[in-house]
C-alpha positions as a Python dict, from the first residue, in 0.01 Angstrom:
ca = {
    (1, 'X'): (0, 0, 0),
    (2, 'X'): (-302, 24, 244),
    (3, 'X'): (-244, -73, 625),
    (4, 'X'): (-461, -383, 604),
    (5, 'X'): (-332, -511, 272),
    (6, 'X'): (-429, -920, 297),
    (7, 'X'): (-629, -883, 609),
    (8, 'X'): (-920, -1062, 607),
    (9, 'X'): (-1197, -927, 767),
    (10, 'X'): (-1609, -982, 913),
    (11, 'X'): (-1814, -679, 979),
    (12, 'X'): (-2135, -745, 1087),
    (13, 'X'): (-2388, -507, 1047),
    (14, 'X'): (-2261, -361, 793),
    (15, 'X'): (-2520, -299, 505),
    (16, 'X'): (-2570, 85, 633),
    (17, 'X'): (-2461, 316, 860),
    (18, 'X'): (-2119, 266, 1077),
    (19, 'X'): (-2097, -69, 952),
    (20, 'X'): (-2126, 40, 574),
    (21, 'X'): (-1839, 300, 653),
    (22, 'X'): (-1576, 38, 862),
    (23, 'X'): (-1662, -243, 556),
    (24, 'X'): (-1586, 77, 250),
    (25, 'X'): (-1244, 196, 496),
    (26, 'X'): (-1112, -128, 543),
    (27, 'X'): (-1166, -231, 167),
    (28, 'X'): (-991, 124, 40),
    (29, 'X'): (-698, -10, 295),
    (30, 'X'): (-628, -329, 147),
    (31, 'X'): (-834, -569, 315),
    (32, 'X'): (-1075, -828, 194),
    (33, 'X'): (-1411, -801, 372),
    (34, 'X'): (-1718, -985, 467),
    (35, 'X'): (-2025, -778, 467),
    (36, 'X'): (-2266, -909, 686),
    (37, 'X'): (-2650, -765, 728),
    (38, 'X'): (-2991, -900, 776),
    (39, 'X'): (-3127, -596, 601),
    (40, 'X'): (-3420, -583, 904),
    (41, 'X'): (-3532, -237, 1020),
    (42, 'X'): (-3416, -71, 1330),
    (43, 'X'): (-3623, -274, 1580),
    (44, 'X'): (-3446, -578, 1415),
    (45, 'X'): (-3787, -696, 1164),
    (46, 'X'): (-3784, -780, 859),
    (47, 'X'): (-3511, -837, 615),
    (48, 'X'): (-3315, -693, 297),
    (49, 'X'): (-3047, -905, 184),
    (50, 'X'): (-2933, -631, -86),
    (51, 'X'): (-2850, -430, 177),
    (52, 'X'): (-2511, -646, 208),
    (53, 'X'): (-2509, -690, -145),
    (54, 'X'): (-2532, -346, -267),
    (55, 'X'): (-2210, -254, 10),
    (56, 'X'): (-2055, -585, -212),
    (57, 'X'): (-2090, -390, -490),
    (58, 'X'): (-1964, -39, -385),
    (59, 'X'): (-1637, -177, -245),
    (60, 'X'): (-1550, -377, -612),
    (61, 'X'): (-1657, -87, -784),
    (62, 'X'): (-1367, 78, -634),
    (63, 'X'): (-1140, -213, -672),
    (64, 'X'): (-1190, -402, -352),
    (65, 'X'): (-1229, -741, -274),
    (66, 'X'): (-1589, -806, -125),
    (67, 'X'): (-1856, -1092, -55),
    (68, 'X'): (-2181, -1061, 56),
    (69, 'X'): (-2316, -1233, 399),
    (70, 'X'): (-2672, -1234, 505),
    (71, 'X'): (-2682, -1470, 804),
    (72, 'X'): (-2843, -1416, 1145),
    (73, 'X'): (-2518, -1360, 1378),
    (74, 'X'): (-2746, -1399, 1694),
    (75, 'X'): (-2800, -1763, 1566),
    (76, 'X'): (-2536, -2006, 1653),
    (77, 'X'): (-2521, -2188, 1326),
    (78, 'X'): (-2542, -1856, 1168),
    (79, 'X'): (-2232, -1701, 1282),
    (80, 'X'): (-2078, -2034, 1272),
    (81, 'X'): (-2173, -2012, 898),
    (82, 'X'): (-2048, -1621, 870),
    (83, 'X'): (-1665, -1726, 1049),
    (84, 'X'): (-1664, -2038, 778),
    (85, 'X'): (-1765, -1753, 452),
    (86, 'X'): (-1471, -1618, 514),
    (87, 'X'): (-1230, -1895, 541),
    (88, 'X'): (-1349, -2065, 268),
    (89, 'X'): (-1389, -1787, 33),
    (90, 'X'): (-1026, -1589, 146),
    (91, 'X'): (-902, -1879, 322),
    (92, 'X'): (-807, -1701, 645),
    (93, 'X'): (-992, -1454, 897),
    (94, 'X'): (-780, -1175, 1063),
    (95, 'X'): (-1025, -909, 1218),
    (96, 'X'): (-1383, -988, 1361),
    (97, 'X'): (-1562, -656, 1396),
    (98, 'X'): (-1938, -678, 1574),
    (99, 'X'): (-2108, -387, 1477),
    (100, 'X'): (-2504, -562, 1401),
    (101, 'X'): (-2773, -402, 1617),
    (102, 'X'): (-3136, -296, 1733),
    (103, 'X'): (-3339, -125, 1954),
    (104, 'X'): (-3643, -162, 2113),
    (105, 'X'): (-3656, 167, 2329),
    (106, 'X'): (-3908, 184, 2617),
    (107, 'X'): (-3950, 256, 2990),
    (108, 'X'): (-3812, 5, 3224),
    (109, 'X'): (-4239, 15, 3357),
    (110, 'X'): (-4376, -50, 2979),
    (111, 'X'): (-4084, -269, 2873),
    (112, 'X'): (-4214, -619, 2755),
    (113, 'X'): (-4057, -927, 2770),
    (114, 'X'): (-3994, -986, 2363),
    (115, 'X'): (-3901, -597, 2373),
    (116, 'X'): (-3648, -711, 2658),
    (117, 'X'): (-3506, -1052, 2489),
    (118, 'X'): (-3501, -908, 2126),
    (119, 'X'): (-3238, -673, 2209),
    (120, 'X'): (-3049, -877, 2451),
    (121, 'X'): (-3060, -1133, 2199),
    (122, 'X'): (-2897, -935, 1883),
    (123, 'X'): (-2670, -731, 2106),
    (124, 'X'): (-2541, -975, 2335),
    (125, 'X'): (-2559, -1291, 2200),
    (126, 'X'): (-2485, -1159, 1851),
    (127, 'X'): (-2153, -1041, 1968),
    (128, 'X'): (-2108, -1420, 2165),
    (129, 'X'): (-2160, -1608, 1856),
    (130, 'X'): (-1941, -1464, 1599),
    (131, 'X'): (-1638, -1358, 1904),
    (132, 'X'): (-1707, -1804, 1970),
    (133, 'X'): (-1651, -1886, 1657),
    (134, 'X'): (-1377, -1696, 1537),
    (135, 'X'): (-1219, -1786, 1873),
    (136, 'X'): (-1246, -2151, 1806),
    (137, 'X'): (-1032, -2104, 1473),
    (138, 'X'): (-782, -1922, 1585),
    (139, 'X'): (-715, -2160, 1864),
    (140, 'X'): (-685, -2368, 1585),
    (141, 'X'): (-490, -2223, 1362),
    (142, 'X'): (-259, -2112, 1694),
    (143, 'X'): (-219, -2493, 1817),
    (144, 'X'): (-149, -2573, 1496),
    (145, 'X'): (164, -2307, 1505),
    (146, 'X'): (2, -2015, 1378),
    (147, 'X'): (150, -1678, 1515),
    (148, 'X'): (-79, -1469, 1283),
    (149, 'X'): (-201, -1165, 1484),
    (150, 'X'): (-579, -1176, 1524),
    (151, 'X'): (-816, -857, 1659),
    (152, 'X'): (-1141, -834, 1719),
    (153, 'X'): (-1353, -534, 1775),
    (154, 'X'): (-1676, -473, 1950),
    (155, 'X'): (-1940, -197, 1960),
    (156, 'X'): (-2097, -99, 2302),
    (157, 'X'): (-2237, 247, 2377),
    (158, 'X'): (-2268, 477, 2599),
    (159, 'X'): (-2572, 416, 2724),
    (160, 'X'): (-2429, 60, 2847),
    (161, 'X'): (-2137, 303, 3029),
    (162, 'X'): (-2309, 613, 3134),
    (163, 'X'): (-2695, 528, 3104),
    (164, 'X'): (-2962, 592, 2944),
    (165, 'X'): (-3348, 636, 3042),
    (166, 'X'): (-3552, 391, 2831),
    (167, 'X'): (-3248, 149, 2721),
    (168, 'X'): (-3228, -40, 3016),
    (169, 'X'): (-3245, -363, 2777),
    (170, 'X'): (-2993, -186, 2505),
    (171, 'X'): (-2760, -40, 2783),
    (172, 'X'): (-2756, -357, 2982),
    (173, 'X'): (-2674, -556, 2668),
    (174, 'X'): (-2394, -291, 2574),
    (175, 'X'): (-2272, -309, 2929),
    (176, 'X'): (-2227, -656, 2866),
    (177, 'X'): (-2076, -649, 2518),
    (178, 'X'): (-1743, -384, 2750),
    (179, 'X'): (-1711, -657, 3033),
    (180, 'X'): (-1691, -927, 2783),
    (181, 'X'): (-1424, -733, 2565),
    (182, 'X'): (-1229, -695, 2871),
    (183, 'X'): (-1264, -1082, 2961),
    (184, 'X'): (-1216, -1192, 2586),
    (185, 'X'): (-889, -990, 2556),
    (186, 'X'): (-705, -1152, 2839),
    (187, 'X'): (-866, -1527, 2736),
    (188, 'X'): (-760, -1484, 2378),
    (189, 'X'): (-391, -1335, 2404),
    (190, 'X'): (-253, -1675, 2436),
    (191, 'X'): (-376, -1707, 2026),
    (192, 'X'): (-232, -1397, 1930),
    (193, 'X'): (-573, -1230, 1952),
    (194, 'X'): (-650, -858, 2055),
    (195, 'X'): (-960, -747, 2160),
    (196, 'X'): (-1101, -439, 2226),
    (197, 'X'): (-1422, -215, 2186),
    (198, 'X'): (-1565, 178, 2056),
    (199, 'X'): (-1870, 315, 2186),
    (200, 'X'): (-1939, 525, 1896),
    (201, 'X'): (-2167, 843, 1849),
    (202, 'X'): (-2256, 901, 1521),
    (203, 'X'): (-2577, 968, 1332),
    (204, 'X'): (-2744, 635, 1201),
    (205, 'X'): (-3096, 477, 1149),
    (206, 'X'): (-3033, 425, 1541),
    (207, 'X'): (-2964, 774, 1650),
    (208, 'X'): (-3148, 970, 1443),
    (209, 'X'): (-3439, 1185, 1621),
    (210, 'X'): (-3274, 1160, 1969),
    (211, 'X'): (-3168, 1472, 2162),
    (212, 'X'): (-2843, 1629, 2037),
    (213, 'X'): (-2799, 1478, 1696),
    (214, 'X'): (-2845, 1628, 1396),
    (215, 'X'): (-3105, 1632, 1177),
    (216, 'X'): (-2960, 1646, 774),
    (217, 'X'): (-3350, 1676, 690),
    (218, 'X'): (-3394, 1976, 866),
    (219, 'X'): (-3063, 2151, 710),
    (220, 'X'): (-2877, 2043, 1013),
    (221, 'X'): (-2461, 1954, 943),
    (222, 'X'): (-2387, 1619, 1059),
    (223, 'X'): (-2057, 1750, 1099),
    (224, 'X'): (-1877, 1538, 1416),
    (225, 'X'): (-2160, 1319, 1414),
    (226, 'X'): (-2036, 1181, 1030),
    (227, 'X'): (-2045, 767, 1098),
    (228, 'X'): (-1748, 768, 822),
    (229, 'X'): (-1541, 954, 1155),
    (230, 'X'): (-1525, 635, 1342),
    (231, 'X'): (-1416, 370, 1109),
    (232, 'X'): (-1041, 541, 1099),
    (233, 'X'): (-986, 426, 1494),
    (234, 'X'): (-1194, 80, 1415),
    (235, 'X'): (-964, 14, 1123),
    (236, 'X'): (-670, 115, 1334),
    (237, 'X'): (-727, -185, 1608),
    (238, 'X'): (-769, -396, 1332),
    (239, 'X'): (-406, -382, 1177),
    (240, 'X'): (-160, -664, 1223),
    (241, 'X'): (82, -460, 1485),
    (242, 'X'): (-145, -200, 1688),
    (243, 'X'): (-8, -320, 2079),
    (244, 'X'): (-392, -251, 2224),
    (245, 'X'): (-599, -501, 2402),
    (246, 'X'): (-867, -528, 2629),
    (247, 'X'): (-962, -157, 2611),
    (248, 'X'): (-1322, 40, 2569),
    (249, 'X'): (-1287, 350, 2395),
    (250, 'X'): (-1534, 653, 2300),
    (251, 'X'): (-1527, 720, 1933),
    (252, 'X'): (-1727, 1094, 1799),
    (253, 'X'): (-1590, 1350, 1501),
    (254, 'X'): (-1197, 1343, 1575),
    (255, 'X'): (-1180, 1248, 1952),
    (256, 'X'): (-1118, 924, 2076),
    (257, 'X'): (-1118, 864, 2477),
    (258, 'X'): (-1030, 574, 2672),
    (259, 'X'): (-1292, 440, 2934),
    (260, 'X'): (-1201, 367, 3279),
    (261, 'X'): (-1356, 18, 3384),
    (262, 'X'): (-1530, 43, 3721),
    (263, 'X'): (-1328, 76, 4007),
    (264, 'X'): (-1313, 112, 4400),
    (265, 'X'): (-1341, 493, 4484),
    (266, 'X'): (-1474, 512, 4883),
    (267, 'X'): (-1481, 270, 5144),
    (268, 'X'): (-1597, 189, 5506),
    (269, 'X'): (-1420, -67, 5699),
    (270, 'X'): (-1483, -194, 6046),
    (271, 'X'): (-1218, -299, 6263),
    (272, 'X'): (-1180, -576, 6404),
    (273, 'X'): (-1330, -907, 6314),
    (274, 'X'): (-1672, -865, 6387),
    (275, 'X'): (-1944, -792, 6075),
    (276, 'X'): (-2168, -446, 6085),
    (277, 'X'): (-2455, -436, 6248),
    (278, 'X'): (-2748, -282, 6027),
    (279, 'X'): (-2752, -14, 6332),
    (280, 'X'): (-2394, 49, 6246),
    (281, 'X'): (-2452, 78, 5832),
    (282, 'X'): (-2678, 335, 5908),
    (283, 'X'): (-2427, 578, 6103),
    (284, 'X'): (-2140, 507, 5842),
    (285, 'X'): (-2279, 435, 5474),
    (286, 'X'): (-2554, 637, 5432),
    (287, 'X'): (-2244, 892, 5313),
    (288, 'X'): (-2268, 681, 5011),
    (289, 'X'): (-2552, 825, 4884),
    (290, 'X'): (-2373, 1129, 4843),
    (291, 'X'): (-2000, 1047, 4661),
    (292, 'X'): (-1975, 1238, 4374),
    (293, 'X'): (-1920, 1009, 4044),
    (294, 'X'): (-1664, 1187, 3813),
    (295, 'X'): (-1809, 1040, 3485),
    (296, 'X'): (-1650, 1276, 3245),
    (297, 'X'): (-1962, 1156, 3040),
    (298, 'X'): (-1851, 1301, 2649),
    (299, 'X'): (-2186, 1422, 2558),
    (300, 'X'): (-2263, 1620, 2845),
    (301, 'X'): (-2139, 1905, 3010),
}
């Protein structure tokens, strides 16, 4: 017995990498899965559509229950298509996990405008689209008396939480992708719907080469870094009774850590009724500028 025996469930991005590892985990425990991939290369060109089918293929191999899904998730008729695969083809839909992604790295001063929207548009919107549609069913299927538990899971990033030099258009859109999370998970409850997200570190096509990760070309052990290390925690939040919701956590090797969303940590207050002068500001925030920020940032010392 695996612990998502009958779950159905949509990973998107899923043709390599992270994705590949969630889709081959939550096959080997029980569940029927959608692979979705565009195939494109990292900065989100092109397209492969084997890349999904050759996961497909892997996961029956081993006895697993598998179809292939090559539809744009940033495109609302596309992810409208994806939530409808797997429906029809399983005839239910119990986890949504948004894993697809790019980048487009570059300087906030070099950054163009298609290097800007491309990203916000696979990130972002490409978690929107699938999260809306899925949504809409299991409102659905909830009206209709439905008490099925539903979860979805979403993949920020660090650099969305901590920051990043050249992502500002990848962190702001993985910034986004946490907030929503949190708003989804208190929307959704009502359907029996949990939501939450990982910022992973791993090594994938979207790592590789930057500072700190390991390079398997150069002899290097991938060691903590193993993408197959986060799927355990991504399958976890997608079985029928795990109590989470509306939580961001930070998924590496064998750790998982829970963010803290932002929050209020020094103040000025005048008394009185009267607003600050800009006279006033100056004599009482300018300590601001100097309030430490305990990040406890994972990576980093």
């Amino acid at each position: 017995m695996g612990s998502l025996d009958g779950r159905v469930v949509v990973i998107t991005g899923a043709g390599r990498g992270i994705g590949r590892e969630h889709a081959l985990l939550y096959a080997a425990e029980g569940a029927k899965v959608v692979v979705n991939d565009l195939g494109g290369a990292v900065d989100g060109s092109g397209n492969d559509v084997t890349a999904a089918e050759l996961v497909v293929k892997e996961i029956q191999a081993l006895g697993g229950e598998a179809i292939a899904n090559t539809d744009d998730v940033a495109s609302w008729d596309g992810a409208e298509r994806l939530i409808s695969s797997a429906v029809e083809h399983f005839g239910d839909l119990h986890v949504l996990v948004n894993n697809a992604g790019i980048l487009r790295d570059r300087t906030l001063v070099n950054m163009s405008e298609q290097e800007w929207d491309a990203v916000i548009h696979v990130h972002l919107k490409g978690h929107f689209c699938p999260l809306r549609h899925a949504a809409a069913y299991w409102r659905d299927q909830a009206k209709a008396g439905s008490a099925v538990k539903r979860s979805v899971i979403n993949t920020s990033s660090t650099s969305g939480l901590f920051g990043q030099p050249g992502q500002t258009n990848y962190g702001a859109a993985k910034s986004g992708i946490a907030m929503m999370t949190m708003i989804a998970s208190g929307e959704l409850a009502r359907y029996h719907v949990r939501v939450n997200a990982i910022a992973p570190a791993a090594l994938t096509r979207l790592t590789a080469g930057l500072p700190g990760v390991p390079d398997p070309n150069k002899g290097e052990e991938v060691g903590a870094m193993d993408p197959a290390n986060v799927s355990p925690f991504v399958a976890y939040l997608g079985t029928e009774d795990c109590p989470i919701t509306g939580r961001v956590f930070f998924v590496m090797g064998n750790r998982v850590q829970l963010f803290q969303p932002w929050s209020i940590i020094d103040k000025i207050e005048k008394p009185g009724a009267d607003r600050w002068t800009v006279g006033e500001l100056a004599a009482e925030a300018a300590k601001f500028a100097t309030v430490p920020f305990e990040l406890n940032h994972p990576m980093r010392g």
